[in-house]
N, C-alpha and C positions, 0 to 999 in steps of 0.2 A: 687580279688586276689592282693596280694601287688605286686607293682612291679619291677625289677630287679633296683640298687642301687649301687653307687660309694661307701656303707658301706661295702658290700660283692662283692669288687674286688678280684679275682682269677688270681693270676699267673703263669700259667703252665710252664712247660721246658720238652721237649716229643721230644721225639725222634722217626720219620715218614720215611717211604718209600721215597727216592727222586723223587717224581711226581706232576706233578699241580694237578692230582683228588687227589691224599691222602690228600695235605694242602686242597685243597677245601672239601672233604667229614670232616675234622677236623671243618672249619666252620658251614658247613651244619647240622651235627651232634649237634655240641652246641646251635646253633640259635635253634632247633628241641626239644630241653630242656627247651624252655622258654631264655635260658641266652641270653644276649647282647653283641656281638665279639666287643672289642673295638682298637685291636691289633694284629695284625699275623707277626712278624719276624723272619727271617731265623738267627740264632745264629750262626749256624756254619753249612758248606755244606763238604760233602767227601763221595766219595765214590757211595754206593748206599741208605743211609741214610742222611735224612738233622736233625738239632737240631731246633728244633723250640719255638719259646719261644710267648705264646699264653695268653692275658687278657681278661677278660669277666664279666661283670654287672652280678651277680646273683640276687637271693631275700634273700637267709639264709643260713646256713651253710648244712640244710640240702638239698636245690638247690647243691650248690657245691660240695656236696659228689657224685648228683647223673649224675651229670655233668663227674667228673672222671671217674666215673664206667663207662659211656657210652664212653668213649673217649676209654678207656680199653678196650673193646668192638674189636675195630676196628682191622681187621687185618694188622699185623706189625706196630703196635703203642704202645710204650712202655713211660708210665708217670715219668719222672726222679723224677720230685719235683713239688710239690703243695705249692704255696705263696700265704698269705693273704697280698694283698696292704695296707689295713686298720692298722695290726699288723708293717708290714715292714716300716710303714712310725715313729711306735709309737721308733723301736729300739733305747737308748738313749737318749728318749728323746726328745722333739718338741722343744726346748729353747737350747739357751748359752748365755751366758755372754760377751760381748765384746768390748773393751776398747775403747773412746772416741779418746784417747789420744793418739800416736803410741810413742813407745820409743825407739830410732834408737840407742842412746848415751847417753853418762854419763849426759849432760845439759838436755837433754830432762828428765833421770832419778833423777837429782838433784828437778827438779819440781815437777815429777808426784808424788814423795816419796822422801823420807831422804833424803835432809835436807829442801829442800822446804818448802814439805805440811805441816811442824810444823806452818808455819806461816799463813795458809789456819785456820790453825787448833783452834790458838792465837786470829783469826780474828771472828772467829763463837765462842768463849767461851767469850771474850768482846762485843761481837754483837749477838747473840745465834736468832736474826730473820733472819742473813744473811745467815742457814745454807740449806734457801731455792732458793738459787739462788747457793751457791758453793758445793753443797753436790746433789746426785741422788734424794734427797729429791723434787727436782722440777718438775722431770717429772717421779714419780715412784712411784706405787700402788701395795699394797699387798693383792691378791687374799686369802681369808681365809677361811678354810673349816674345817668342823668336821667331814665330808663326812658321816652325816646321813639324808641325802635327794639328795642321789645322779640322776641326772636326775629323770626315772621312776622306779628304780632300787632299792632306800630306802636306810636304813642303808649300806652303802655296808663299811665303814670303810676308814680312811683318806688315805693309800695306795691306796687302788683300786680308790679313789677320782681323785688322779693326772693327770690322763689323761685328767679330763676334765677343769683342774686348769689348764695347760700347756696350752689347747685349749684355754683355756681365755685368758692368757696370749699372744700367736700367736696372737688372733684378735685385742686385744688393739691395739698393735702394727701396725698390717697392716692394720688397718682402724683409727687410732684415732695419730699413731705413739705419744703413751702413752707408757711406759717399766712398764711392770708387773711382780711378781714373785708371783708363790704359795709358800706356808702357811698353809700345812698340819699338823692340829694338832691333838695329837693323847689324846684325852681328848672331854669328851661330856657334862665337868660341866660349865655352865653358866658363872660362876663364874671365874675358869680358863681361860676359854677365852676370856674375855674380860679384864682379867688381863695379858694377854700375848699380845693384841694385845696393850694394852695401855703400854706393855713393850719394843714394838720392832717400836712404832709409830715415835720414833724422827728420822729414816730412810729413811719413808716414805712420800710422798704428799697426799694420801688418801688410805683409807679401802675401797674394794670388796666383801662384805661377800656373799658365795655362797655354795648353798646345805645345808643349816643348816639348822633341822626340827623345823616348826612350834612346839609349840607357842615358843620354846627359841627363835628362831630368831628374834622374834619382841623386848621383853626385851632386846638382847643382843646389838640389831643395836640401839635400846632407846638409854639404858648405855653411848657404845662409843658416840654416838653423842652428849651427854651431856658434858663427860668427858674428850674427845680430842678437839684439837685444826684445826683438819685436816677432810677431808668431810669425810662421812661413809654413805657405800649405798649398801642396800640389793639385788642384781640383779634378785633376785627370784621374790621380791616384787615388785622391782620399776622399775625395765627395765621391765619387762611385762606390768604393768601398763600402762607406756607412748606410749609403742608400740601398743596395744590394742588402748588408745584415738586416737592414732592418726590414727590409721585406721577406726576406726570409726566417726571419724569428716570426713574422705572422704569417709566415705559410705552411710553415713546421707545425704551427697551432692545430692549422687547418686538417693537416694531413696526420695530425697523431703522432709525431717523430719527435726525436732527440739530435741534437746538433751533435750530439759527440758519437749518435748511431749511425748516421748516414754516408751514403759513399756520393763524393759531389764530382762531376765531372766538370773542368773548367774549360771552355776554347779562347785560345786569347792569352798570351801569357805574358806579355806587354807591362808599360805603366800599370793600367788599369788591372788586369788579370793577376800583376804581383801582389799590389796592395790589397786585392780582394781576400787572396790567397793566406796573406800574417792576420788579416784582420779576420778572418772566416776562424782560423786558428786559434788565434788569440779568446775569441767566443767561444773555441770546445771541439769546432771541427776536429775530425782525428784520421781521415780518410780522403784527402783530395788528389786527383790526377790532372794534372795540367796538359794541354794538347798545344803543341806551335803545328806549324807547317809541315813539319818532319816527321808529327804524328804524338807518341806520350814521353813527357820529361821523365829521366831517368836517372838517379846515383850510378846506375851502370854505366854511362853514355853521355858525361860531361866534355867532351874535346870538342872545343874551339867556343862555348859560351862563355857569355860576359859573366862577370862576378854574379850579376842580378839573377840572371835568369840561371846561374849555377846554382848560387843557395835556392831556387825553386825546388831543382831538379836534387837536391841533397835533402829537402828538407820534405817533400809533399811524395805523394805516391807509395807508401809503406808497403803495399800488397807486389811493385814492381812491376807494375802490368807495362805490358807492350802492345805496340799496333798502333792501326787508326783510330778517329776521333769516333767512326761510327761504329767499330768494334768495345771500344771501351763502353756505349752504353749501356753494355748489357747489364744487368745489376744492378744500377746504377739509380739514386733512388731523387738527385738533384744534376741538372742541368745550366749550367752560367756559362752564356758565347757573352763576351767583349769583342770580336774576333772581324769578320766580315760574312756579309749576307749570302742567303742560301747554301750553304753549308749540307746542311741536310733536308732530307725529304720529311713531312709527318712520319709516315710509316714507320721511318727509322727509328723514334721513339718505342715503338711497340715491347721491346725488349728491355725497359725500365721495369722497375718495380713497381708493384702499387699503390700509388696514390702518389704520382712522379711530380716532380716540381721542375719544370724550364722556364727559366731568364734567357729569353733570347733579346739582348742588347742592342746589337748591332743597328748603326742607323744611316740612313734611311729605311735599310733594308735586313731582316731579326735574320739570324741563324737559321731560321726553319718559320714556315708559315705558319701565325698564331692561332687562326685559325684553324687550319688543319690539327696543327698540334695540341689543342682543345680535343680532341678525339681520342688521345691515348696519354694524356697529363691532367692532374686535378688541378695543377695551380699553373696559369701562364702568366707570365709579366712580360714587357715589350721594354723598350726605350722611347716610342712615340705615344703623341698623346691621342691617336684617334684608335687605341685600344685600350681595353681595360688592366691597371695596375700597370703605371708609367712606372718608371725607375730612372728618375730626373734626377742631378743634382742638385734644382735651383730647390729641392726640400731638405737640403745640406747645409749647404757653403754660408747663404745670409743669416741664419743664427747660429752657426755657428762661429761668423766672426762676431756678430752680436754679441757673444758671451765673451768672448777672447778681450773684445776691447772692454766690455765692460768691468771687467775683473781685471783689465792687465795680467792676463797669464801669456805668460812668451813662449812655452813649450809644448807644444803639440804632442801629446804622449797616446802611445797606445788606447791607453785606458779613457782618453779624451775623446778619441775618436766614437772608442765602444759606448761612452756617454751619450754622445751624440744617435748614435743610430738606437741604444733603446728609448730615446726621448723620440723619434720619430715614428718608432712601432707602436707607442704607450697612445698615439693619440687616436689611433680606434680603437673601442668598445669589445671585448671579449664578445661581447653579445652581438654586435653590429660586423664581425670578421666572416669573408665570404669568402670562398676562391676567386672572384672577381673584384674584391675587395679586401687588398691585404696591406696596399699603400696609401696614406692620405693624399687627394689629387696639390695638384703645383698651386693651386690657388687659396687652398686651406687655412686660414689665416694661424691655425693653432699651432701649425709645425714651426715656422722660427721659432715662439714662445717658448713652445717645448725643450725645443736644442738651446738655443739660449739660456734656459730654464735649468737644462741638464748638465751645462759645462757650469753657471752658476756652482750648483750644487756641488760638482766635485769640486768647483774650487773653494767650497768654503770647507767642506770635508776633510782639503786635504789640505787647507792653511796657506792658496797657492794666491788669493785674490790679494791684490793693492789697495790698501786703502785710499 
């Protein structure tokens, strides 16, 4: 059963009997639903009634329907108001805009604007490189979405997109303290967009393209990359990617193996699932079989696939296995779903090798139950955080633009990415690596540093940084 979640926070306002057993039977009663009491405050006391204002972990909306009804239930308890935390926090908006520069007075205003900043202005149209050290253009990345690959949600449309544009944008900032803005565009032609984002570029330090559905995404992130001057990075693709190697370089620790020894089976052969796939590669892998819908990619059995998911199928699967996704595990000594949940049973694991390693991704819901799958794998990782060894890309994306802007590198090369994920494996302890411990958590302050830290370094290595 899934279990109760900071997504479906419940905010009550109820007005109860003035008693210690009424607030205690109020606790008792929710705990008795499954929910998680994470607050009981008295709002306001008079009389022979107190106002009480009560939060609680549910699992879904329809947990929390049946949470009220039961509170309803109780004699002389009356439900004022029912708040979603999750909604109350989105009111307005997660972002603002906020000035560098404070203007107290006319001298302070003659700089920030007329008559100052014409000469700010004089100075970037004669020097038009300078416009990245006097202009936001230095530490500011535009989140860009078509919002037709919204999380697991699909097409949902670039309005319903924002919430998780603004999310991006909050994390740059408090992990990578990068300033982001979404980039809601309301257009799904290829074309349009990458002629919008090459319209709105000379404002920016770098492109985030995010939620765009496969296959446009890949030509679109190509395009820019070619035709801007500024880095451009698919986070669907490539912050999965690096975070995946890099938990997998400390899970292979764990289990004694070699990247270039192992047979990996991938579900998922998507944005997400391609990019895994060259960068798995690129590290050593020598053995991967990718599963779609249809079952295993194959050089044999390219008719009617896009260019993308052709070079998969030409370039991964050497052994040429066939079948299903629960046949190919046999052997098989690594597990990576990008794909969609329940997938497979635990048991189906059993037929791994030992000392098996599963990524089951998928979210809300992993490829196969973590727990179960704990029973015949030594290394599980999820994509949620209320299990052990997340596979987030917020331990990606903000230092790694952190290092992009800081050095002015505009190209996003293979060997960048690979930067990036071993600067995210280096930050646990050879000594401190568990199977339940092979990723540093999303809150870790040292992982930006790291990536940051790591793209740094290749670029002084490789003579790429801007003075």
């Amino acid at each position: 059963m899934v279990q109760p979640s900071p997504s479906y926070t419940v905010a009550l306002h109820l007005e109860v009997p003035a008693s210690q057993k009424a607030v205690a039977r109020l606790v008792n009663t929710a705990t008795a639903t499954g929910a998680v009491v994470t607050g009981v405050d008295v709002a306001e006391a008079g009389g022979d009634t107190l106002t009480v204002d009560l939060t609680a972990d549910t699992r879904d909306s329809k947990h929390r329907g049946e949470l009220v009804a039961r509170l309803e239930e109780i004699e002389g308890v009356v439900v004022r108001n029912v708040g979603d935390s999750t909604f109350l926090a989105h009111v307005g908006g997660k972002i603002e805009v906020v000035g560098t520069y404070p203007i107290h007075n006319r001298r302070d205003l003659a700089r920030v604007y007329t008559p100052g900043v014409a000469r700010v202005c004089k100075a970037i149209y004669d020097h038009p490189e300078r416009a990245r050290m006097l202009t936001i253009k230095k530490n500011t990345v535009a989140v860009v979405t078509d919002g037709t690959a919204v999380l697991g949600m699909g097409d949902i449309g670039p309005a319903a997109a924002m919430p998780v544009m603004e999310g991006k944008a909050v994390l740059f900032k408090q992990f990578g303290n990068v300033d982001a803005w979404p980039v809601a565009l309301d257009t799904k032609d290829p074309e349009e967009i990458i002629a919008i984002c090459k319209a709105i570029a000379p404002a920016y330090g770098g492109i985030n393209l995010e939620d765009i559905a496969a296959p446009k995404c890949f030509d679109i992130e190509a395009r820019l990359r070619e035709e801007l001057d500024i880095p451009v990075f698919h986070d669907d693709q490539h912050g999965t990617a690096i975070v995946t190697l890099a938990a997998l370089i400390n899970a292979l620790r764990i289990v004694d193996k070699r990247i270039e020894d192992v047979r990996i089976v991938l579900s998922g052969v998507g944005a997400a699932g391609s990019a895994i796939a060259k960068l798995l590669m690129a590290h050593g892998a020598t053995d991967i079989v990718g599963y779609g819908r249809d079952g295993a990619l194959s050089a044999k059995d390219t008719e009617g696939m896009n260019e993308h998911r052709k070079w998969l199928a030409e370039n991964t699967n050497p052994r040429q296995v066939t079948g299903t996704l629960k046949e190919g595990l046999a052997g098989a000594d690594v597990f990576i779903g990008v794909s969609s949940g329940n997938l497979l049973e635990p048991g189906d694991l059993e037929v791994m090798n030992e000392g098996a390693i599963v990524f089951a991704m998928a979210n809300p819901t992993p490829e196969v139950d973590p727990i179960g799958a704990a029973d015949y794998a030594t290394v599980v990782a999820t994509g949620r955080s209320d299990f052990p060894n997340q596979i987030n890309n917020v331990l990606a994306f903000p230092g790694l633009f952190r290092g992009l802007l800081d050095t002015g590198i505009t190209e996003i090369t293979t060997e960048l990415l690979r930067a990036a994920a071993t600067g995210i494996a280096s930050v646990i302890d050879e000594k401190d690596l568990s199977p339940v411990y092979i990723i540093p958590g999303a809150f870790d302050t040292r992982v930006a540093k790291a990536v940051a830290g790591a793209v740094r370094k290749l670029a002084d290595r490789q003579g790429l940084a801007i003075p």
